[in-house]
DRENDO-1510 file (C-alpha; in Angstrom, 1 decimal, always signed):
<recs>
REC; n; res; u; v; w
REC; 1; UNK; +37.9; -12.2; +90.0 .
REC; 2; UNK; +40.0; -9.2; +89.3 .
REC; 3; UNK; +38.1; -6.2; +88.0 .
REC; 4; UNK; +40.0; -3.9; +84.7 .
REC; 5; UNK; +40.1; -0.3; +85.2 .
REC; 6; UNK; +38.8; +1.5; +81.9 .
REC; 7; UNK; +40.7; +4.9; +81.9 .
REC; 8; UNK; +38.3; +8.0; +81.5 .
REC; 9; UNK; +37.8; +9.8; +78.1 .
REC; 10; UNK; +40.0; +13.1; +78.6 .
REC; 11; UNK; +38.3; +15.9; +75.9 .
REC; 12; UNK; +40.1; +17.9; +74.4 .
REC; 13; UNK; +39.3; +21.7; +74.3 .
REC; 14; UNK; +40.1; +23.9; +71.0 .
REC; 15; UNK; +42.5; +26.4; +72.1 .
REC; 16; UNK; +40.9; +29.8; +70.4 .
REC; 17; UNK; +42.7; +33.2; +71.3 .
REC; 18; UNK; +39.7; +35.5; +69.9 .
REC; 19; UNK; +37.8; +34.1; +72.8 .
REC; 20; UNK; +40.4; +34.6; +75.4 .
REC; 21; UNK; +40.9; +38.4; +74.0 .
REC; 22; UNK; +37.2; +38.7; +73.7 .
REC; 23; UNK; +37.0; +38.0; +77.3 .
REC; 24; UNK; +39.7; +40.0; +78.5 .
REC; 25; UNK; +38.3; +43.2; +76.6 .
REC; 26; UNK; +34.9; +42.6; +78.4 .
REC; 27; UNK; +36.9; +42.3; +81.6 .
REC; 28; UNK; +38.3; +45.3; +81.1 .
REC; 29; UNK; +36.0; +47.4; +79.6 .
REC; 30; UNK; +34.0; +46.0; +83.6 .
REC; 31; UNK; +36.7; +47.2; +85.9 .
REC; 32; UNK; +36.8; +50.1; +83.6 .
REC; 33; UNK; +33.4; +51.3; +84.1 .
REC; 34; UNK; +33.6; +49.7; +87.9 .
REC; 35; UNK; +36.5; +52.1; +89.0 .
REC; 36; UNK; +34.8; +54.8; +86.7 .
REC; 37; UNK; +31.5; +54.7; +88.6 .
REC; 38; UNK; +33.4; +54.0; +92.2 .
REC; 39; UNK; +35.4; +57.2; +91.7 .
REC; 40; UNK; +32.6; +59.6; +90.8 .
REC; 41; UNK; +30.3; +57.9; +93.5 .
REC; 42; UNK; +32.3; +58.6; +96.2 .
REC; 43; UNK; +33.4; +62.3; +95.3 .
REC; 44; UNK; +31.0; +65.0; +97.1 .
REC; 45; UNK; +28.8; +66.2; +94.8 .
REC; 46; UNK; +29.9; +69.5; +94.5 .
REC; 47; UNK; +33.1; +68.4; +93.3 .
REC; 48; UNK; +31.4; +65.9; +90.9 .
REC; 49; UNK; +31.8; +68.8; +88.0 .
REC; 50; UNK; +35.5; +68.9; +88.1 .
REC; 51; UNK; +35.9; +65.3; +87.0 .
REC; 52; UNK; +34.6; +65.9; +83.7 .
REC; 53; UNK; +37.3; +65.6; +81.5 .
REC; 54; UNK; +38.6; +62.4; +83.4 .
REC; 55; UNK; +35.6; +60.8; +83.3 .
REC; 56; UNK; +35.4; +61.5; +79.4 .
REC; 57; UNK; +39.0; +60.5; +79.0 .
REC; 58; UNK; +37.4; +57.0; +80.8 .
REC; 59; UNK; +34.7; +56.4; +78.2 .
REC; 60; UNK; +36.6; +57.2; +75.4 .
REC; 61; UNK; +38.5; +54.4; +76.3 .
REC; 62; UNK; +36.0; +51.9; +77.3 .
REC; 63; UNK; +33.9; +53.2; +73.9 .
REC; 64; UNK; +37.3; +52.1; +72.0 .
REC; 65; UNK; +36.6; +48.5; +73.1 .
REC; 66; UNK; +34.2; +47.0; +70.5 .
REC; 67; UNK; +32.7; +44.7; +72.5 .
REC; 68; UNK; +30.9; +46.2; +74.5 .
REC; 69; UNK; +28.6; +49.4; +74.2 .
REC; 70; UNK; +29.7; +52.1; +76.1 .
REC; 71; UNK; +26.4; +53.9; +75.6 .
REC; 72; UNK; +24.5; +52.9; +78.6 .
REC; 73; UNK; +27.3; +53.6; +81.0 .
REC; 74; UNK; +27.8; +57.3; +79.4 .
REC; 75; UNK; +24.2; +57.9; +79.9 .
REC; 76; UNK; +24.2; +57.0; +83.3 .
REC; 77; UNK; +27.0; +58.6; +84.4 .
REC; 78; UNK; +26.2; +61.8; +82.6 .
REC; 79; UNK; +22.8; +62.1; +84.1 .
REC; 80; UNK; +24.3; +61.3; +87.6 .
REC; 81; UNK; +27.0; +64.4; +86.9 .
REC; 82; UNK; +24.3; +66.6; +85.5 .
REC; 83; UNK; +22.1; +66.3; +88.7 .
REC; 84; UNK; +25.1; +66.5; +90.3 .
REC; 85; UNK; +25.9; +70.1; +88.7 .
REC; 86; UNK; +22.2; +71.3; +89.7 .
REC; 87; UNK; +22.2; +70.3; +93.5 .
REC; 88; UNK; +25.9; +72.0; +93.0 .
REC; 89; UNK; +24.5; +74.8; +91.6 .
REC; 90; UNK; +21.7; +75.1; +94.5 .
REC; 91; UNK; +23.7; +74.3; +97.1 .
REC; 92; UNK; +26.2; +77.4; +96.4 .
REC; 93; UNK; +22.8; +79.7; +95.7 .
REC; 94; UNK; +21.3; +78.3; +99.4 .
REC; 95; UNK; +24.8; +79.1; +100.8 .
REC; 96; UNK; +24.8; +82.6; +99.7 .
REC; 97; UNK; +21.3; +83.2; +100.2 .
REC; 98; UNK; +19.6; +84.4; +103.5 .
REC; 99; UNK; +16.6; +84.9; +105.0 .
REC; 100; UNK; +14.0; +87.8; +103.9 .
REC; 101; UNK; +14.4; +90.2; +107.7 .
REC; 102; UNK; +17.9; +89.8; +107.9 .
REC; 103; UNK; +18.4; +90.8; +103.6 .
REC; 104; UNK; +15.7; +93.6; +104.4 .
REC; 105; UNK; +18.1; +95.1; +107.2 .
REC; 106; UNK; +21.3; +94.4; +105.4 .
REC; 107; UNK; +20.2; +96.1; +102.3 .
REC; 108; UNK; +18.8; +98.6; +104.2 .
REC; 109; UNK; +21.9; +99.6; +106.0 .
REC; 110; UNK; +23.7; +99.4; +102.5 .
REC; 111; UNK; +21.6; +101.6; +100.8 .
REC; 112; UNK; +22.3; +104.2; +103.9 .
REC; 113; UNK; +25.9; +103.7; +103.2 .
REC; 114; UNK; +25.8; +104.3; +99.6 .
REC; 115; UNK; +23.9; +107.5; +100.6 .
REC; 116; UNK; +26.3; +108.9; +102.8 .
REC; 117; UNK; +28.7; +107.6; +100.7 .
REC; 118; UNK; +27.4; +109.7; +97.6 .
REC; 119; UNK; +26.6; +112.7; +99.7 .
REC; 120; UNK; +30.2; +112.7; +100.8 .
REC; 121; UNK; +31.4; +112.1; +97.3 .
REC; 122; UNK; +28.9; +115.4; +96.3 .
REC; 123; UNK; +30.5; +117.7; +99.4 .
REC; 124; UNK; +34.3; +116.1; +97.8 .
REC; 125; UNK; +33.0; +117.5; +94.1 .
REC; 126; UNK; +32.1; +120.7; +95.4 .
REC; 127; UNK; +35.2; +120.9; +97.5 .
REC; 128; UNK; +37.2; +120.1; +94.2 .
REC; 129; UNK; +35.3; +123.2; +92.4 .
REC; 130; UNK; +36.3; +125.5; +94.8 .
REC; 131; UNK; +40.3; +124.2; +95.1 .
REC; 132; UNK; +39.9; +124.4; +91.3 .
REC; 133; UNK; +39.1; +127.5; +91.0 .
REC; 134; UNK; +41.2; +128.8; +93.6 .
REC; 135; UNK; +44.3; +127.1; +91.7 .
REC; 136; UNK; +43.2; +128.8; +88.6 .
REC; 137; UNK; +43.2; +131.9; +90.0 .
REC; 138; UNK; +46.6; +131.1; +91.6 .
REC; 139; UNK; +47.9; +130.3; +88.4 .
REC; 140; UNK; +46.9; +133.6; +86.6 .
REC; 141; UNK; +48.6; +135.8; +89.7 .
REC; 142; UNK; +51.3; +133.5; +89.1 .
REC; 143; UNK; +51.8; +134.5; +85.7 .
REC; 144; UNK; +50.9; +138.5; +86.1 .
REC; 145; UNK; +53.7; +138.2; +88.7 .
REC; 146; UNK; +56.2; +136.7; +86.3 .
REC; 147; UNK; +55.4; +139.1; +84.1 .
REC; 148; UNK; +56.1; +142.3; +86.9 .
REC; 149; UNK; +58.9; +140.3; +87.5 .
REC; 150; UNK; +60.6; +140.0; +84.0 .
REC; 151; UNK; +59.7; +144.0; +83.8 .
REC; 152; UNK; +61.7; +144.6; +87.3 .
REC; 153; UNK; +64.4; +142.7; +86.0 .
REC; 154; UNK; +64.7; +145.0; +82.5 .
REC; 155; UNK; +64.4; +147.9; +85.0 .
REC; 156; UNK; +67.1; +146.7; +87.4 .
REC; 157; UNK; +69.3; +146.2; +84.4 .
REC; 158; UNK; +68.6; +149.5; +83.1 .
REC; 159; UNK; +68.6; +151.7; +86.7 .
REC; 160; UNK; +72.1; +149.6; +87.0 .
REC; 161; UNK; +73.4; +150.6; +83.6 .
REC; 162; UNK; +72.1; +154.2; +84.8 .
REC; 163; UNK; +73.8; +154.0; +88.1 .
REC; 164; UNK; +77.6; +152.6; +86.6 .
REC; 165; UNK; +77.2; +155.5; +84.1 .
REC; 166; UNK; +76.5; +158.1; +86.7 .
REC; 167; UNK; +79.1; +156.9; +88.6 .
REC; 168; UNK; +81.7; +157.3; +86.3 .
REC; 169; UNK; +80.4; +161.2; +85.5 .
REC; 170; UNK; +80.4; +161.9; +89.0 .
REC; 171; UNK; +83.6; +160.9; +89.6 .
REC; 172; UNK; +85.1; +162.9; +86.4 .
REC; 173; UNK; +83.1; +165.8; +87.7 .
REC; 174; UNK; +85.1; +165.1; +91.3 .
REC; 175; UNK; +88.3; +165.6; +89.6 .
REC; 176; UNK; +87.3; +168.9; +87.8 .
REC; 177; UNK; +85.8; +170.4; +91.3 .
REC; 178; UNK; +89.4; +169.3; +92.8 .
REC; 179; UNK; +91.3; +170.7; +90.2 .
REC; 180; UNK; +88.7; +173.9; +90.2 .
REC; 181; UNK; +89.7; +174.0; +93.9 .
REC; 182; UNK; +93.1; +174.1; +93.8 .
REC; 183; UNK; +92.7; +176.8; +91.8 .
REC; 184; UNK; +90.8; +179.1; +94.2 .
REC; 185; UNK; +93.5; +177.6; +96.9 .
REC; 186; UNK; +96.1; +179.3; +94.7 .
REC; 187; UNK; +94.1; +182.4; +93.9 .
REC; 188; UNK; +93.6; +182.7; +97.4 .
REC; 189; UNK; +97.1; +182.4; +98.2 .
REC; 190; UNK; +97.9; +185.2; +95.8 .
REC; 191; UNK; +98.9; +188.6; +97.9 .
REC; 192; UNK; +96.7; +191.2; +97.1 .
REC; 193; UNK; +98.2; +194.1; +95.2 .
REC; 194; UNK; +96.5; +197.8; +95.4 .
REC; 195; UNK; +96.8; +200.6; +92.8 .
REC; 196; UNK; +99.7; +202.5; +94.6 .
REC; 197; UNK; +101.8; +199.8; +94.6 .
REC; 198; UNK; +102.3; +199.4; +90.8 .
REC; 199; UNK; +103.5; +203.4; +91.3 .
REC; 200; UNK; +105.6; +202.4; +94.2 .
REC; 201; UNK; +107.2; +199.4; +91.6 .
REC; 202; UNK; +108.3; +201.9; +89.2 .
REC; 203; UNK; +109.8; +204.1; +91.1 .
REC; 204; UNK; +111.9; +201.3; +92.7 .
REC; 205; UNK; +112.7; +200.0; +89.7 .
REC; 206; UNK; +113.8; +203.5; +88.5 .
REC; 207; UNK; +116.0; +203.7; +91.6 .
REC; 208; UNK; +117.2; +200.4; +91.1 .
REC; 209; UNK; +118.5; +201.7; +87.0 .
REC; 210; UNK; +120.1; +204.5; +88.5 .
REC; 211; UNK; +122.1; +203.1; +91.1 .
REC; 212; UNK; +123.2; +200.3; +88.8 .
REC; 213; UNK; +124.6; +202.9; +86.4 .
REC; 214; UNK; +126.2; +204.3; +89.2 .
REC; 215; UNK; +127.7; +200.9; +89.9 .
REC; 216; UNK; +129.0; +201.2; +86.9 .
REC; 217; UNK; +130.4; +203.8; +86.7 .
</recs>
């Protein structure tokens, strides 16, 4: 006796796409958050501050999907940066601070610097007085001596005005003395007549009528 088969009831499944989107928004809006919380998770701490405006970028977009509530996530993560921006902001104040003997002897030594350093700022003050005084003193010689020398200038001008002037006298009186001169030189060369010879004249000159009558004659 043969048995029949009785195929199996297939059921049929109503194909609805809000589901299927529905599902995919929640699935992303998880690897959102999941890559969201992996990347802040494994950055150091004090770094965590610096991926603030990524991070916010992040839960903008997961907020945008409506089905889910971003809310919780938000507040985790911002409570995870915030102690995350106090340990940073410890961490930098340990790394700068240092122990009470060795801040004692540093400031110490500082403060003795900036004493010798304002002691030696005083001495460059006082030093500064005394070149600025000097300088004004300077100055005023400077201009008392311009002054002398704008007056020796006029004087020069004036003594040379003198001098061309003189010169030129002098050397018209040169050519009266040598004209004076020659006229001793000719005096000088003048023979010398006495008294008798004016008498001795006239007589020759008498002799000299006669015998030219005679001549005549």
């Amino acid at each position: 006796m043969c048995s029949s088969s009785i195929p199996a009831t297939s059921t049929v499944t109503k194909f609805e796409p809000d589901d299927l989107i529905l599902k995919a928004d929640r699935q992303r809006a998880k690897t959102l958050g999941g890559d969201l919380i992996e990347k802040v998770v494994k950055t150091p701490f004090t770094l965590v501050t610096s991926l603030r405006d990524e991070v916010e970028k992040i839960l903008q977009v997961i907020a945008q999907i409506k089905v889910v509530d971003a809310t919780p996530l938000r507040e985790r993560i911002s409570k995870y940066m915030d102690d995350a921006d106090r340990y940073s902001s410890l961490h930098h104040a340990f790394s700068q601070g240092i122990v009470s003997e060795v801040k004692e002897r540093k400031l110490t030594d500082a403060q003795h610097c900036l004493t010798l350093a304002l002691d030696s700022e005083a001495i460059k003050i006082n030093q500064k007085v005394a070149i600025k005084a000097n300088l004004d003193k300077a100055l005023a010689r400077e201009i008392e001596l311009k002054k002398e020398l704008e007056l020796l200038s006029m004087q020069k001008a004036e003594f040379t005005k003198s001098s061309t002037l003189c010169d030129a006298e002098l050397a018209q009186q040169q050519v009266i003395i040598s004209q004076i001169k020659g006229e001793v030189s000719e005096i000088e060369a003048t023979p010398t007549l006495e008294a008798s010879d004016g008498v001795k004249l006239r007589k020759l000159q008498g002799l000299l009528e006669t015998s030219k009558e005679e001549l005549r004659h």
